[in-house]
matplotlib code that plots the C-alpha trace (Angstrom):
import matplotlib.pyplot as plt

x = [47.0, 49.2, 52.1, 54.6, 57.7, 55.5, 53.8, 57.1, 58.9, 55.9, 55.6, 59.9, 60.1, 58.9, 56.8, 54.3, 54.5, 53.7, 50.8, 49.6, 49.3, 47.4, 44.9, 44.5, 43.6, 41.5, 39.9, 40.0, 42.5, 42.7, 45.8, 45.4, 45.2, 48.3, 50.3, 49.4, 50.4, 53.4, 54.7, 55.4, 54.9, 51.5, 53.5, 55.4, 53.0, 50.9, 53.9, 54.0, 50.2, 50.4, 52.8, 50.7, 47.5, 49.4, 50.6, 47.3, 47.5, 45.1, 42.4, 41.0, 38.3, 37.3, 35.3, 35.3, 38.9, 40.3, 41.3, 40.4, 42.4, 41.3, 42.8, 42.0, 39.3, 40.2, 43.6, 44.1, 43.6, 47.2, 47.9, 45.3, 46.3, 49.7, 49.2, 46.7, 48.9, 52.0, 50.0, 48.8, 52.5, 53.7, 51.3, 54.0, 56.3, 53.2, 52.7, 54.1, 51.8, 48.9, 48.8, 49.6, 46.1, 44.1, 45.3, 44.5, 42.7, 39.7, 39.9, 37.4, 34.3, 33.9, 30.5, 32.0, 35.0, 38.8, 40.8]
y = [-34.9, -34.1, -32.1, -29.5, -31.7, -34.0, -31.2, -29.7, -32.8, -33.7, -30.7, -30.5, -32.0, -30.0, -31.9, -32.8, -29.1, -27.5, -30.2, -29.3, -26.1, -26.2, -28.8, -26.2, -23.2, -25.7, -27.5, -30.6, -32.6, -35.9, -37.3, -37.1, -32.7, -33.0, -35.1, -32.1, -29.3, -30.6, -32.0, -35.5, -39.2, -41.0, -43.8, -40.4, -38.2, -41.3, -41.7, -38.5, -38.5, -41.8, -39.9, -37.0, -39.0, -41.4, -38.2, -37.0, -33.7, -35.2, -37.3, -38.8, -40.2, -42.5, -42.0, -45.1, -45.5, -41.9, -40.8, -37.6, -35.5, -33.1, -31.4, -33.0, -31.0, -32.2, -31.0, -28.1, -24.9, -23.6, -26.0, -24.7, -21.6, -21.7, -23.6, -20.8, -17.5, -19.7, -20.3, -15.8, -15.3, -17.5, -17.5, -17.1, -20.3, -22.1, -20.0, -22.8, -25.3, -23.0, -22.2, -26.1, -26.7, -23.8, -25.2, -28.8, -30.4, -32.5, -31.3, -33.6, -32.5, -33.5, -35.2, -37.0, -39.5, -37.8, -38.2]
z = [28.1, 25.6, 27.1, 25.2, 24.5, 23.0, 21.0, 19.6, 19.0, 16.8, 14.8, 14.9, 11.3, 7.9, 6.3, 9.7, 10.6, 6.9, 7.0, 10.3, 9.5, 6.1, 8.0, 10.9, 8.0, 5.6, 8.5, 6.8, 4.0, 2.5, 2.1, -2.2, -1.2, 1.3, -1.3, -4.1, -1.8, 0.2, -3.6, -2.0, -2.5, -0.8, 1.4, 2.7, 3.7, 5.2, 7.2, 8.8, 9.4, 11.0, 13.4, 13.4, 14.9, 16.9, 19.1, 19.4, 17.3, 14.2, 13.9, 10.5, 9.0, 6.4, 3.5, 0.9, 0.3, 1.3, 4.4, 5.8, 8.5, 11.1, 14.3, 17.1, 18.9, 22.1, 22.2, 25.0, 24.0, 24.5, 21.4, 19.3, 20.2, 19.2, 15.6, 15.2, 15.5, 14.0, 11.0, 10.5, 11.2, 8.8, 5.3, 3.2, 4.3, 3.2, 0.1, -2.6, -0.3, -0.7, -4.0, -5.2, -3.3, -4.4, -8.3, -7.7, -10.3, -9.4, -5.6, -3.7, -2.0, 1.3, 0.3, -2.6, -3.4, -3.5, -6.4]

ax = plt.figure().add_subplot(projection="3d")
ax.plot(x, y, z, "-o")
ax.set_aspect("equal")
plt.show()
């Protein structure tokens, strides 16, 4: 059981939180989407997924040599509750990260390689 300090100190920087977030409204990201919408390098947004799954917030998958990530369904529903009203509340700090997305070129489909 994942309890709220942990929570809170895992979403407490930025860059896990604004990735968090657009993974809770897109349902699913590779890390090739979350590098084109949070405008950062590969080794550093691994980094913070690696911290996001290893506290239990995202899970991923792999699919050839990408990596997909995912909320972790099993998380309590007071969590998913709370990255679900903070991310209506807050569409336009993840604006810029949006629209980066939404222009990607050669965004994968789930079914089929990324990048």
């Amino acid at each position: 059981m994942i309890s709220p300090s942990e929570v809170f100190k895992c979403l407490a920087d930025e860059t896990r939180a604004r990735a968090t977030l657009l993974i809770v409204s897109q349902g699913e990201l590779c890390v090739c989407e979350l590098m084109c919408a949070l405008d950062d390098s590969q080794p550093k947004v691994s980094r913070h997924l690696g911290l996001l799954r290893s506290c239990g917030l995202l899970l991923d998958r792999r699919q050839g040599q990408w990596v997909y990530y995912r909320l972790n369904p099993e998380l309590p529903a007071w969590v998913q509750q709370i990255l679900q009203i903070t991310l209506q509340a807050n569409a336009q700090w993840l604006q810029d990260n949006t629209a980066r997305l939404q222009d990607m070129d050669g965004r994968p489909v789930r079914a089929a390689s990324c990048c």
